[in-house]
N, C-alpha and C positions, 0 to 999 in steps of 0.2 A: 504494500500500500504506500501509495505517495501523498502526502498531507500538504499543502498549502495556503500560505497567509500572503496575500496579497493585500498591501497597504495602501490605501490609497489619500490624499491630501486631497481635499476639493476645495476650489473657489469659496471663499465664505459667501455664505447665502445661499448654494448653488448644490446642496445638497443631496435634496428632494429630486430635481429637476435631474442629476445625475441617477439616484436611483433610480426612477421611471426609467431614463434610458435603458441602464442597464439591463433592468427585468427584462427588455424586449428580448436582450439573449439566451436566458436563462433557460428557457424550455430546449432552443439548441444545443447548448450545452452540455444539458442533463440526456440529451436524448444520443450523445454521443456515448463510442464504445468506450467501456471502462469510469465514464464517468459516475461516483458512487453519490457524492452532493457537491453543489455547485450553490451559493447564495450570498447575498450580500449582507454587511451588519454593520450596527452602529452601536456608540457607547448606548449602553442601559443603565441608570444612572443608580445606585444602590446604600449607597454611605460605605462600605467598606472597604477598609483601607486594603493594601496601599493604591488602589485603584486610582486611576488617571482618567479622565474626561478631558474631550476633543470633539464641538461639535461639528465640526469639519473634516472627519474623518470616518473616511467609507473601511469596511473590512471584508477581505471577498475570501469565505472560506471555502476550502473546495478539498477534496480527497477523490484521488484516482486510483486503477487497479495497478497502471504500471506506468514509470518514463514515459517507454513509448507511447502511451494514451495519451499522459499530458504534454508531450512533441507534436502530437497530433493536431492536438487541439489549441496549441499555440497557433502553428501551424496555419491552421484552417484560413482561408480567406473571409467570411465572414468576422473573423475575429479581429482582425486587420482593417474591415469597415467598420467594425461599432468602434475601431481604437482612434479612428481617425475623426467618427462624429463626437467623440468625448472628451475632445485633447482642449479645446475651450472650456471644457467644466473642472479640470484638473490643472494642481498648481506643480503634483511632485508624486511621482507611484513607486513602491519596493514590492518587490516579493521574496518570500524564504520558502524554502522547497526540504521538507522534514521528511524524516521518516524514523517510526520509535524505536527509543534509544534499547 
């Protein structure tokens, strides 16, 4: 299993406006091979420490069955146009690519 936090910075105020986008992909995503979940998140705000709030920051978690799946789906051309309709709602993106220890 391949595990993924893909971090994302968005435009203050431009939050929302990026999730909606986003979700448009989500059901392709999910409907790809090996993809196990694919979804977006945001802080949930709870009081407990040492937690960190950002209300500018998107969180794309997502778990594959292998590389190759997530190569894939990098890959894909579709994924290449939602990057380029979203590069205006985005200030700054990371991803880490886990797998358990």
């Amino acid at each position: 299993m391949i595990n993924v936090l893909a971090t994302v910075h968005v435009k203050k105020g431009k939050v929302q406006e990026f999730i909606k986008l986003f979700k448009t992909i989500v059901p392709k995503v999910r409907a790809e091979k090996g993809c196990i979940y694919y979804f977006p998140a945001i802080d949930f705000k709870t009081g407990l420490p040492p937690q960190e709030l950002d209300e500018n920051l998107v969180t794309i978690m997502e778990r594959w069955e292998s590389l190759e799946d997530l190569i894939n789906h990098i890959s894909a051309p579709y994924m290449a146009e939602h990057l380029e309709k979203e590069k205006d709602l985005v200030e700054k993106s990371s991803i880490k690519i886990l797998k358990e220890a």
